[in-house]
PyMOL Python script that loads the backbone (N, CA, C, O; Angstrom):
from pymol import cmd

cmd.read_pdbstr("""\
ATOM      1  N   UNK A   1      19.889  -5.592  -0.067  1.00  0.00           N
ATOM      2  CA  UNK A   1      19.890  -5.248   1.328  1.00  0.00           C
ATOM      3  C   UNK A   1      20.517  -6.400   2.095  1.00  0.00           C
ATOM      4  O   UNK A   1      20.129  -7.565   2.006  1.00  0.00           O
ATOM      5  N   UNK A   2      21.768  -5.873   3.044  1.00  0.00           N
ATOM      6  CA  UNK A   2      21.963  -7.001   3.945  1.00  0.00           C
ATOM      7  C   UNK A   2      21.763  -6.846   5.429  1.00  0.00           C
ATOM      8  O   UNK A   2      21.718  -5.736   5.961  1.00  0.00           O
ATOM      9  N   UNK A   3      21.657  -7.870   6.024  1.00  0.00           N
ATOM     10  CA  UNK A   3      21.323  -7.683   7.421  1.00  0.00           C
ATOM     11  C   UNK A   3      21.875  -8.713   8.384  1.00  0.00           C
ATOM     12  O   UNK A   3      21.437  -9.857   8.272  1.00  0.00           O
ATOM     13  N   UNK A   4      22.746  -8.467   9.283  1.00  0.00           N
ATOM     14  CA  UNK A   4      23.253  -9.091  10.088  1.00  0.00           C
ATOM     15  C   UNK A   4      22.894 -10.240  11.033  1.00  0.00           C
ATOM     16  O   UNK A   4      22.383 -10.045  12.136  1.00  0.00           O
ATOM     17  N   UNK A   5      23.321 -11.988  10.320  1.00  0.00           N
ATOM     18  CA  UNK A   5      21.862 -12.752  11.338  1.00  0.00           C
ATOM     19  C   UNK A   5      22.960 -13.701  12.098  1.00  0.00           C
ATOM     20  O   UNK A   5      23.930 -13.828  11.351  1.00  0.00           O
ATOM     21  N   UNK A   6      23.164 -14.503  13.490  1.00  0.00           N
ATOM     22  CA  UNK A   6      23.789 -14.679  14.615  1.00  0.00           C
ATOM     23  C   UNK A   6      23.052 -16.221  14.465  1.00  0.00           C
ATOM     24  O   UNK A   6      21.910 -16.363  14.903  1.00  0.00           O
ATOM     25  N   UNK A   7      23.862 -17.509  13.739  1.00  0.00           N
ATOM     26  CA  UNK A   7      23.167 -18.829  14.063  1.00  0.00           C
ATOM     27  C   UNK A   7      24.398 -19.536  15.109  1.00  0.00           C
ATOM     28  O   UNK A   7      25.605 -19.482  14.870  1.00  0.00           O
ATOM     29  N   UNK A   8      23.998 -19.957  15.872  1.00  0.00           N
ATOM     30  CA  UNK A   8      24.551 -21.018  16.871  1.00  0.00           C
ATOM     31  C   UNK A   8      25.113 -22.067  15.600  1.00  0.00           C
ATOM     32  O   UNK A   8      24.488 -22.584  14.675  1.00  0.00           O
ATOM     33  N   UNK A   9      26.811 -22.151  16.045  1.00  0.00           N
ATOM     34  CA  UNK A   9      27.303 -23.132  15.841  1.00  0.00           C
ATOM     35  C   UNK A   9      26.655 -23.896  15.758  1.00  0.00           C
ATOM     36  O   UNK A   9      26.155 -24.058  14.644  1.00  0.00           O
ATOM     37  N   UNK A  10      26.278 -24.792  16.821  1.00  0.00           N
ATOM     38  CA  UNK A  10      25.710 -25.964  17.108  1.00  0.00           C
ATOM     39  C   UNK A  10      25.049 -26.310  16.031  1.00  0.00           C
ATOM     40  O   UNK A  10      25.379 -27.280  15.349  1.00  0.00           O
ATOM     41  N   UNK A  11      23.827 -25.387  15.710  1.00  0.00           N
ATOM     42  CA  UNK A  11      22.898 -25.559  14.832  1.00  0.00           C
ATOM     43  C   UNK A  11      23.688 -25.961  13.117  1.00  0.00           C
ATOM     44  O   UNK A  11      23.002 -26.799  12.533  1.00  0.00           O
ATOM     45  N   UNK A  12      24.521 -25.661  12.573  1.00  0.00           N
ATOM     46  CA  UNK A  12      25.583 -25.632  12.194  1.00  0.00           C
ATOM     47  C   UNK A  12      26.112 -26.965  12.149  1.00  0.00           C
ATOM     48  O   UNK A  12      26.311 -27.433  11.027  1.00  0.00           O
ATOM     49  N   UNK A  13      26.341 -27.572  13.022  1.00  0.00           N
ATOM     50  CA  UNK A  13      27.638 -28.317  13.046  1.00  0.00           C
ATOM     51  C   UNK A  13      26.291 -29.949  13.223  1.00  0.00           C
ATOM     52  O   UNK A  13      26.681 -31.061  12.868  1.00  0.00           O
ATOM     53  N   UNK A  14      25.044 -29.781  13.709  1.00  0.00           N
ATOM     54  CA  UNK A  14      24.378 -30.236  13.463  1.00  0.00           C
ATOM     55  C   UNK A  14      23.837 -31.012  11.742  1.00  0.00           C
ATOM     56  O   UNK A  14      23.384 -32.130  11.494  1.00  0.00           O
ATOM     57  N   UNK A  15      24.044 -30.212  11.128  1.00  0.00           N
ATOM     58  CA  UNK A  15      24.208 -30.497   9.418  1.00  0.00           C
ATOM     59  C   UNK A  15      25.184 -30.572   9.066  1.00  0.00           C
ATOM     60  O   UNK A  15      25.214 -30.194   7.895  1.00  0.00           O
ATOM     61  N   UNK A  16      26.409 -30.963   9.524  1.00  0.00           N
ATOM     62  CA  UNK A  16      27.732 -31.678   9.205  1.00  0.00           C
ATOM     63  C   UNK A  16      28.067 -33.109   9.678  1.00  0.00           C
ATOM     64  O   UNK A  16      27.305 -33.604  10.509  1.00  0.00           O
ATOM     65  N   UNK A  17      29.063 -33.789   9.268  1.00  0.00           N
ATOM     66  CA  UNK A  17      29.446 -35.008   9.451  1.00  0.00           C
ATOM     67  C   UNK A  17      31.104 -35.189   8.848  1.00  0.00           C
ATOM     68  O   UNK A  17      31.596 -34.460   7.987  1.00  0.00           O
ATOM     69  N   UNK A  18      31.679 -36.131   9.404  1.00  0.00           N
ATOM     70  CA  UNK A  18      32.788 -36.532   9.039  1.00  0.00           C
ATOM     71  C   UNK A  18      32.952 -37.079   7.935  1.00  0.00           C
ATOM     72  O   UNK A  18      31.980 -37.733   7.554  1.00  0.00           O
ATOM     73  N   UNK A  19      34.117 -37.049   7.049  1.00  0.00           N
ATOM     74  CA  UNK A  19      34.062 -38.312   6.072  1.00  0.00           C
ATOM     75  C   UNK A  19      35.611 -38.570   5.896  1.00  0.00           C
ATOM     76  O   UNK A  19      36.305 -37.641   5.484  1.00  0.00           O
ATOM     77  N   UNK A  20      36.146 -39.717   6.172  1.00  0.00           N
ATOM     78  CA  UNK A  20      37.897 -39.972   6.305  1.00  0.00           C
ATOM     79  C   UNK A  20      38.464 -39.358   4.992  1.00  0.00           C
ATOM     80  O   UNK A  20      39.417 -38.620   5.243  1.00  0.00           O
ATOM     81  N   UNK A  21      38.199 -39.431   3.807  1.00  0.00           N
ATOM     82  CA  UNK A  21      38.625 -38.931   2.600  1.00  0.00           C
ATOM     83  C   UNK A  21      38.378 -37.693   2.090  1.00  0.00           C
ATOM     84  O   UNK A  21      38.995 -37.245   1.124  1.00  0.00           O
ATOM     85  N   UNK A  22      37.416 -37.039   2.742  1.00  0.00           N
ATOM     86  CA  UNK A  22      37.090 -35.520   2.163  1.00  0.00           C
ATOM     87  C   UNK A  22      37.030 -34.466   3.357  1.00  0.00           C
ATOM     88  O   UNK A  22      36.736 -33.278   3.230  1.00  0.00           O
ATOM     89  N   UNK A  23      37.366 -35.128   4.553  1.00  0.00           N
ATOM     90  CA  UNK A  23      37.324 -34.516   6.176  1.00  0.00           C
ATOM     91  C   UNK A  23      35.771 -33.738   6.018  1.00  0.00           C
ATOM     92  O   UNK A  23      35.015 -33.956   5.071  1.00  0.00           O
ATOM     93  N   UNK A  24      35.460 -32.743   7.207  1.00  0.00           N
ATOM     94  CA  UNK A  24      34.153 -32.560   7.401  1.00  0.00           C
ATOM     95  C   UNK A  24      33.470 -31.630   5.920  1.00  0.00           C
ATOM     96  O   UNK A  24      34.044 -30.963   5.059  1.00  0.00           O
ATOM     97  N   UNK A  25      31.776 -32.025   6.177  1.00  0.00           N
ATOM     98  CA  UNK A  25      31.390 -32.095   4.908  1.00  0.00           C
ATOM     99  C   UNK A  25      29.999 -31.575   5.493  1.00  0.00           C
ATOM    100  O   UNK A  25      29.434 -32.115   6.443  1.00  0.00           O
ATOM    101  N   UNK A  26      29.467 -30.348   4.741  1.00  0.00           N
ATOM    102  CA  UNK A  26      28.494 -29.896   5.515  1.00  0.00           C
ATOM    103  C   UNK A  26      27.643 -29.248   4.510  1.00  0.00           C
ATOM    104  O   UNK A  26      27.918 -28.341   3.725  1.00  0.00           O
ATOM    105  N   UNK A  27      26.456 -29.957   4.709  1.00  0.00           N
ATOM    106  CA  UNK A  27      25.131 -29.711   3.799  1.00  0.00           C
ATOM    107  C   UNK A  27      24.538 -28.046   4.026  1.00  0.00           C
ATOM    108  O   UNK A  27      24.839 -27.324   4.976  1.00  0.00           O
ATOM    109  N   UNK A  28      23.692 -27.710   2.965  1.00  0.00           N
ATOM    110  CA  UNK A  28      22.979 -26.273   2.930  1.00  0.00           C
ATOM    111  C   UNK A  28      22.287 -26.291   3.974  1.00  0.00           C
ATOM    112  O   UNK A  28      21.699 -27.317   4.317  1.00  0.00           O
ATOM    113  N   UNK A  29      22.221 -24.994   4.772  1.00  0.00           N
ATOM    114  CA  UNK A  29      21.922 -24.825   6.442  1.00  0.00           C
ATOM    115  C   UNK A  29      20.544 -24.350   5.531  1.00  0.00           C
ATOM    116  O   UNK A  29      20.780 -23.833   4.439  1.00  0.00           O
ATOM    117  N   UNK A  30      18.574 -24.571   6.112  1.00  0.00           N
ATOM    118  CA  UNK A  30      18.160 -24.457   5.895  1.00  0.00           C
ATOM    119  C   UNK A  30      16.756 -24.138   7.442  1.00  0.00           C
ATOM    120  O   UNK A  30      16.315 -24.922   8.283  1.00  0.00           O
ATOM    121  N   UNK A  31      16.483 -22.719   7.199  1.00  0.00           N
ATOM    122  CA  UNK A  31      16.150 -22.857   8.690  1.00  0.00           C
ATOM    123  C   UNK A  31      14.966 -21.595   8.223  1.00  0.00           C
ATOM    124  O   UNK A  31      14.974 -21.241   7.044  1.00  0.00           O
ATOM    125  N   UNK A  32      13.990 -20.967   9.172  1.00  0.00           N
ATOM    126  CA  UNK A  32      13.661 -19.990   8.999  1.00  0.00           C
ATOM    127  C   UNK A  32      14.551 -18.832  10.398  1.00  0.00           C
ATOM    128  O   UNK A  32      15.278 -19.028  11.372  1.00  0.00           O
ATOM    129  N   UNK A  33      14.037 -17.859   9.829  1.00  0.00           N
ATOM    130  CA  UNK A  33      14.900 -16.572  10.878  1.00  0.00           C
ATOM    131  C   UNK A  33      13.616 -15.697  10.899  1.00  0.00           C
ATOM    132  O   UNK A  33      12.749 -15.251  10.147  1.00  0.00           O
ATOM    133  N   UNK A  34      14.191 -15.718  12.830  1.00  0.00           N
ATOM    134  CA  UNK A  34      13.115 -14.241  13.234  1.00  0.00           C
ATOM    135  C   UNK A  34      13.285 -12.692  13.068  1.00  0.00           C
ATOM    136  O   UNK A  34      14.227 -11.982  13.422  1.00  0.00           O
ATOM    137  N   UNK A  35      12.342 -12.426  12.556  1.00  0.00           N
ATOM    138  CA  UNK A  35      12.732 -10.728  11.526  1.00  0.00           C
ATOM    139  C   UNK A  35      12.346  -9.219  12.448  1.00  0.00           C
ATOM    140  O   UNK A  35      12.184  -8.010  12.284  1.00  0.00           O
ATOM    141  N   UNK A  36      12.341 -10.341  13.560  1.00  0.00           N
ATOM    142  CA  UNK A  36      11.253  -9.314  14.513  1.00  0.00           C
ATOM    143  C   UNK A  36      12.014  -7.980  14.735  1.00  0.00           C
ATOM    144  O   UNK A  36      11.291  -7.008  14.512  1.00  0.00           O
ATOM    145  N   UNK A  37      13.099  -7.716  15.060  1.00  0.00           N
ATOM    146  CA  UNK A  37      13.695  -6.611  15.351  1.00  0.00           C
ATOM    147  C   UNK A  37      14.705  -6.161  14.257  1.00  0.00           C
ATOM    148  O   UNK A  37      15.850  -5.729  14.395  1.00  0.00           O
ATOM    149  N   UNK A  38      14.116  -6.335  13.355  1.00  0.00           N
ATOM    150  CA  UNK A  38      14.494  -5.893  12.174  1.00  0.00           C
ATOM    151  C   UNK A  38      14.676  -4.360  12.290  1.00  0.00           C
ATOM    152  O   UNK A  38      13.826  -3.905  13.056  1.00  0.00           O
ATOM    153  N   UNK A  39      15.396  -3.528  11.849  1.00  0.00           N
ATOM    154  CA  UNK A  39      14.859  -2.256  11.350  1.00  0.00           C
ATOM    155  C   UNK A  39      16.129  -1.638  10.037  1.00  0.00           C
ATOM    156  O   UNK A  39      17.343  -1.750   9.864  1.00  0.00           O
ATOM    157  N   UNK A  40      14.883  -0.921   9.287  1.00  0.00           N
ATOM    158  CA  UNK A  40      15.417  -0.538   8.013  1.00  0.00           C
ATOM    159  C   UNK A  40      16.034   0.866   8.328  1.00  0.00           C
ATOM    160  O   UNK A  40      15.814   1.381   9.424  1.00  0.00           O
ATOM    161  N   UNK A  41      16.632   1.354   7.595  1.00  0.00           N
ATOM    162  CA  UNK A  41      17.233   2.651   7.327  1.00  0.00           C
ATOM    163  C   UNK A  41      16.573   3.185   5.949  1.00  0.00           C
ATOM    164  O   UNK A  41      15.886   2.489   5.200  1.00  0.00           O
ATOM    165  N   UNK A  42      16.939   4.689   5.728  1.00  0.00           N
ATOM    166  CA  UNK A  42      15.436   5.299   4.983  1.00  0.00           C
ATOM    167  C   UNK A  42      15.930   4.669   3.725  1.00  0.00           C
ATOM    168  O   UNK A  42      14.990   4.036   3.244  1.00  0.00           O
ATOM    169  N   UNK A  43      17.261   4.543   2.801  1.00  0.00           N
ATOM    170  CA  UNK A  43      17.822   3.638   1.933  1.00  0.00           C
ATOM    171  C   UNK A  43      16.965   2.827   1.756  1.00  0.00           C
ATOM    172  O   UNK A  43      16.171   2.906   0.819  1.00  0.00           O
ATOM    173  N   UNK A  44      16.964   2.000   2.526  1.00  0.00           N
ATOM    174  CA  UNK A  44      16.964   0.997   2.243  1.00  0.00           C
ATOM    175  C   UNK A  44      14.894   0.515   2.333  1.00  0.00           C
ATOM    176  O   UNK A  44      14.371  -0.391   1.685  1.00  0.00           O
ATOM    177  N   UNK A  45      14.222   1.395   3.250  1.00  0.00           N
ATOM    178  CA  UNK A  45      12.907   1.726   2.818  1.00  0.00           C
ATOM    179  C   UNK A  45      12.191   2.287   1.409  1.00  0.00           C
ATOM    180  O   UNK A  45      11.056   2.117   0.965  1.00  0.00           O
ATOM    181  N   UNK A  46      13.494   3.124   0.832  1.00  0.00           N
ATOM    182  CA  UNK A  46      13.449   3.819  -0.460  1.00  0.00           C
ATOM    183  C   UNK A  46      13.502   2.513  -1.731  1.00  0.00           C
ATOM    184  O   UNK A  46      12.877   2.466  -2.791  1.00  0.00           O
ATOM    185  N   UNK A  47      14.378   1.643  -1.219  1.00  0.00           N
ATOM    186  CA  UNK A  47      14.267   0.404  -2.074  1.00  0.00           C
ATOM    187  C   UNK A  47      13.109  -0.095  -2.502  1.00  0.00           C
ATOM    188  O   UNK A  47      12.480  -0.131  -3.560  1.00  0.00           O
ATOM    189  N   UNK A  48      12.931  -0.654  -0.877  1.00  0.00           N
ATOM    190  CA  UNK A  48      11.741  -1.387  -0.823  1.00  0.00           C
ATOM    191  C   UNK A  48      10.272  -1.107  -1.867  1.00  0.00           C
ATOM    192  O   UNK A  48       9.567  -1.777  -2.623  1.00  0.00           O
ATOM    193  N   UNK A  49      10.354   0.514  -1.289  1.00  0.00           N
ATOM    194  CA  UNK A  49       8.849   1.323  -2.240  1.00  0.00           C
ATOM    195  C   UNK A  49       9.233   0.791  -3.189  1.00  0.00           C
ATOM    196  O   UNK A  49       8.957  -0.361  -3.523  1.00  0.00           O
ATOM    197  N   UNK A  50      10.176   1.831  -3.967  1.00  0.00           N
ATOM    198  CA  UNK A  50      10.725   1.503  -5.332  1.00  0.00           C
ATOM    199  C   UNK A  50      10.344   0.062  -6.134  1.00  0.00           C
ATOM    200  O   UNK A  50       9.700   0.269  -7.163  1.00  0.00           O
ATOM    201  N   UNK A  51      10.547  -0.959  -5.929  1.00  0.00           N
ATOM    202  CA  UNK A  51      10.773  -2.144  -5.803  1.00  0.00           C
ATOM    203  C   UNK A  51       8.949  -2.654  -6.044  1.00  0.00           C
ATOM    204  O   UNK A  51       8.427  -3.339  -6.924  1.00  0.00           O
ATOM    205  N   UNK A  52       8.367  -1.955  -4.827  1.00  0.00           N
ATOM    206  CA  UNK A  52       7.145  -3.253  -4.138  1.00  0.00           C
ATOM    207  C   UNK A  52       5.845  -1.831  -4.527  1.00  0.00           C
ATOM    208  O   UNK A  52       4.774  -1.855  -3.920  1.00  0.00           O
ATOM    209  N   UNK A  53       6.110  -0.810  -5.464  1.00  0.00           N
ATOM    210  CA  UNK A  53       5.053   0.718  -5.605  1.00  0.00           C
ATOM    211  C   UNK A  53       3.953   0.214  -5.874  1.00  0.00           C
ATOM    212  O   UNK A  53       2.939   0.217  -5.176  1.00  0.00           O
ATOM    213  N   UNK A  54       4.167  -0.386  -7.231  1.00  0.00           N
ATOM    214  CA  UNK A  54       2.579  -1.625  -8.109  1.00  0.00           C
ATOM    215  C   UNK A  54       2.093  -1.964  -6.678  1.00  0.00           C
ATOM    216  O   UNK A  54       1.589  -1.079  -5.986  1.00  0.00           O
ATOM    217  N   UNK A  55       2.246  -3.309  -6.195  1.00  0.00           N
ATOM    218  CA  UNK A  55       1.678  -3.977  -5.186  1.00  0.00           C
ATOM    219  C   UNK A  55       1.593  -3.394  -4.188  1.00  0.00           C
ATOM    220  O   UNK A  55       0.578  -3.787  -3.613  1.00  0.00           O
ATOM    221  N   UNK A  56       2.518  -2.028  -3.159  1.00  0.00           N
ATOM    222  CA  UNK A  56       1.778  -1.451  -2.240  1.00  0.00           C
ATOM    223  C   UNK A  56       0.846  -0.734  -2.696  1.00  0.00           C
ATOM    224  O   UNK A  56      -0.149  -1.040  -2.038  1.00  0.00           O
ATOM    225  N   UNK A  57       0.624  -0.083  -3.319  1.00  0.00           N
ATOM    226  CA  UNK A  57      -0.777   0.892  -4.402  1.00  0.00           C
ATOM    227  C   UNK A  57      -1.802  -0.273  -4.142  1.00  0.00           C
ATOM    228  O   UNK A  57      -2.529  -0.218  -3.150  1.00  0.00           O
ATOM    229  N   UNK A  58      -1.877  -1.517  -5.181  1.00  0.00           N
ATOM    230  CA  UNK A  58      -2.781  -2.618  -5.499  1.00  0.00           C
ATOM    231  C   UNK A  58      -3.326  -2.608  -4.105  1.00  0.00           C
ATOM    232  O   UNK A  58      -4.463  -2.143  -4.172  1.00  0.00           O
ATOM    233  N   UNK A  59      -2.878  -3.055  -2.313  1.00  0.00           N
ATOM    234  CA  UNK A  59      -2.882  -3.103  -1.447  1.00  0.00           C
ATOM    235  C   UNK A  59      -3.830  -2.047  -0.876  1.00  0.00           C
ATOM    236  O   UNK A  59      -4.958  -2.289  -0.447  1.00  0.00           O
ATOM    237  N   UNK A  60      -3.461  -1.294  -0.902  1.00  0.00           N
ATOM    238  CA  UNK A  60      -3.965   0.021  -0.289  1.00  0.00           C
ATOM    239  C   UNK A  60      -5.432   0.318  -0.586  1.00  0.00           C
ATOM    240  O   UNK A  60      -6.314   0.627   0.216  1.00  0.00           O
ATOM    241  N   UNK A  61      -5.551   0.066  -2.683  1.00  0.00           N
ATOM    242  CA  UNK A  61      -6.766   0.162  -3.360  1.00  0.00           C
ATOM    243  C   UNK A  61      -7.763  -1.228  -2.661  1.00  0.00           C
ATOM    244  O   UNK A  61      -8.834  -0.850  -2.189  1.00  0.00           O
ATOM    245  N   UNK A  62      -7.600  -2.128  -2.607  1.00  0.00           N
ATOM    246  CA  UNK A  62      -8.187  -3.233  -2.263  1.00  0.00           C
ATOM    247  C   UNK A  62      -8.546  -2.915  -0.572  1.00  0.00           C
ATOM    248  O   UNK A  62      -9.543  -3.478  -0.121  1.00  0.00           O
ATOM    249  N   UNK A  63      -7.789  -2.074   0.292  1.00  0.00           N
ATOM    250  CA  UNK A  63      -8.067  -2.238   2.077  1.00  0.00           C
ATOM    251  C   UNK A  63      -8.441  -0.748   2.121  1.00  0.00           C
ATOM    252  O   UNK A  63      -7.461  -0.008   2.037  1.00  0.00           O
ATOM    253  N   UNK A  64      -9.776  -0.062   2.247  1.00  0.00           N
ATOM    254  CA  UNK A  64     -10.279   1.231   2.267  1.00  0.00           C
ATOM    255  C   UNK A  64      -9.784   1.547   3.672  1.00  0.00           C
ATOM    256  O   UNK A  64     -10.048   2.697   4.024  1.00  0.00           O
ATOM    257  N   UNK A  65      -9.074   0.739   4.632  1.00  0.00           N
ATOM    258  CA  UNK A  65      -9.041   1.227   6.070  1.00  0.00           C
ATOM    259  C   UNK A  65      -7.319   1.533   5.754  1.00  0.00           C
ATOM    260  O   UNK A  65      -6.870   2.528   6.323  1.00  0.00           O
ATOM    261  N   UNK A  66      -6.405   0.773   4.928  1.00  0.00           N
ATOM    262  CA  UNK A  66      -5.167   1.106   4.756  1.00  0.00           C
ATOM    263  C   UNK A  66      -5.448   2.415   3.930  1.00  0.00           C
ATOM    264  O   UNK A  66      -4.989   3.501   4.285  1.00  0.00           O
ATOM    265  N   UNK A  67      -6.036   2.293   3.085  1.00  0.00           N
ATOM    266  CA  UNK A  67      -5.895   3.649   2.127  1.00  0.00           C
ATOM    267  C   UNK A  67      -6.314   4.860   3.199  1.00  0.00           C
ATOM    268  O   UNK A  67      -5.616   5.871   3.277  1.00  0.00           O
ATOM    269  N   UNK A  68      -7.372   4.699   3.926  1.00  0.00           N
ATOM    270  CA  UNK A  68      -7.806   6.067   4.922  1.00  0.00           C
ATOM    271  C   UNK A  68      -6.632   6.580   5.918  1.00  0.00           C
ATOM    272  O   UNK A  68      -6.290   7.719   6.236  1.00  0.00           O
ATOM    273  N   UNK A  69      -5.997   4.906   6.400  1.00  0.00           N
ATOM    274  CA  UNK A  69      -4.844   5.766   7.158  1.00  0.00           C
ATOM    275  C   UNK A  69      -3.636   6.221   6.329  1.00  0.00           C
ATOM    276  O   UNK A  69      -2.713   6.656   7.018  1.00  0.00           O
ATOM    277  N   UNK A  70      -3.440   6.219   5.029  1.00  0.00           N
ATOM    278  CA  UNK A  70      -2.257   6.649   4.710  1.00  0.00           C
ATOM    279  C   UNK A  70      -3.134   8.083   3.856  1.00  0.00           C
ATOM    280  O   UNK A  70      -2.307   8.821   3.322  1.00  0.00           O
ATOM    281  N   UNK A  71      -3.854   8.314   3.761  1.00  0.00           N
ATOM    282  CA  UNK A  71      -4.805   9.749   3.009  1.00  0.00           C
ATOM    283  C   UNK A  71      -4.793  10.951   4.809  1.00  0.00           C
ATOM    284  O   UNK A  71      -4.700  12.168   4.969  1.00  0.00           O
ATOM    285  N   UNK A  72      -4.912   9.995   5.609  1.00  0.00           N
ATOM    286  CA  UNK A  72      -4.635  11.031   7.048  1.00  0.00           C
ATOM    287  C   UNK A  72      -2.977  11.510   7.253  1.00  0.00           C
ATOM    288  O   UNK A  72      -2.575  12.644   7.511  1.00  0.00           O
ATOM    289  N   UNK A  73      -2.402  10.629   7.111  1.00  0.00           N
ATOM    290  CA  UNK A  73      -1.052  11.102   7.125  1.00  0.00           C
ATOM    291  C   UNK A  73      -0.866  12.063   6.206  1.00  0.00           C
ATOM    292  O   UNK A  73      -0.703  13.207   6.629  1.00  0.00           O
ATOM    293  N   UNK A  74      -0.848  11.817   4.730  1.00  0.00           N
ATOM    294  CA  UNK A  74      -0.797  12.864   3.915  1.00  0.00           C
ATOM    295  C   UNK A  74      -1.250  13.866   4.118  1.00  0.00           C
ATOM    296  O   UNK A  74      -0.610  14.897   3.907  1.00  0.00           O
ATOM    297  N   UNK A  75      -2.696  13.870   4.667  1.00  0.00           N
ATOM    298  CA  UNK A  75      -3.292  15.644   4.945  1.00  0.00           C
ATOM    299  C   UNK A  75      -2.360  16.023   6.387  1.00  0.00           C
ATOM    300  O   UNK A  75      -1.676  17.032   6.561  1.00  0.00           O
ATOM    301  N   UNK A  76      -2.510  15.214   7.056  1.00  0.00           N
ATOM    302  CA  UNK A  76      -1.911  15.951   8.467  1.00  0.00           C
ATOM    303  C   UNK A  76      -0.471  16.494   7.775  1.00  0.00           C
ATOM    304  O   UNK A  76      -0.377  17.718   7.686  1.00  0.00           O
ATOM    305  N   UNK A  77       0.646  15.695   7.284  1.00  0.00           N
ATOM    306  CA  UNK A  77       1.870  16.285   6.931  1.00  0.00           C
ATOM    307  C   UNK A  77       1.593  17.064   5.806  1.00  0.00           C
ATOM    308  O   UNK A  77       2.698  17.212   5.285  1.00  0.00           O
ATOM    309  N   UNK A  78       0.725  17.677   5.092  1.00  0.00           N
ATOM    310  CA  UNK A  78       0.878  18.406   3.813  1.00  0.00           C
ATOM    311  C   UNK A  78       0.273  19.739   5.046  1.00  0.00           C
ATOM    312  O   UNK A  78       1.039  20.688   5.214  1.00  0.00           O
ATOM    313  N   UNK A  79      -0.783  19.730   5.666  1.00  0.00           N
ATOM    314  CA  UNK A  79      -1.106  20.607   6.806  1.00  0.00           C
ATOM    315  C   UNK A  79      -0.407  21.325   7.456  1.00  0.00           C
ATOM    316  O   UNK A  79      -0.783  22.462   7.741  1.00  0.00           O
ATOM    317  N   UNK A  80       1.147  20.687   7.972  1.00  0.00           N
ATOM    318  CA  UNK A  80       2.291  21.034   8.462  1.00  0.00           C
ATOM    319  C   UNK A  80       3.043  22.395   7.797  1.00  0.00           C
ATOM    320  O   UNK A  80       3.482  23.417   8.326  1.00  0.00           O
ATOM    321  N   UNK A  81       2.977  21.837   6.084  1.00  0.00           N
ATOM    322  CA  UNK A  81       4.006  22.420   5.864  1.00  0.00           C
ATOM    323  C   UNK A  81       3.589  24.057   5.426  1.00  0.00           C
ATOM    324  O   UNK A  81       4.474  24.867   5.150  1.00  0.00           O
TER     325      UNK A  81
END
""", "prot")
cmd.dss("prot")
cmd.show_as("cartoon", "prot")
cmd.util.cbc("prot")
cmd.orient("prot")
């Protein structure tokens, strides 16, 4: 999955330096990034399950309040159809 992330030059050019014999020379940019407005496409949600099924299951079994809200969804949308 890729996702489009926007760092300021500055920040950038901040972990560089000159050097007369090898001209500019710039170390691994190491930062955290805000994920907040992230959003997936169903792809790429389909991954994710795929990927993370074991441990969201494990999750769900361990939090009786996660498992109740995803057992309501299921009845309400199986109700639907």
């Amino acid at each position: 999955m890729k996702v489009p992330v926007f760092i300021k030059y500055s920040r950038l050019e901040d972990n560089c330096y000159y050097d007369k014999l090898e001209g500019i020379i710039c170390g691994d940019f190491k930062d955290y990034v805000d994920v907040d407005d992230v959003r997936f496409d169903h792809t790429d949600l389909e991954d994710i399950m795929n990927e993370y099924m074991d441990d969201i299951a494990d999750i769900l079994m361990m939090d009786k309040r996660l498992l109740d809200e995803l057992l309501k969804k299921l009845n309400k949308n199986n109700s639907i159809r």
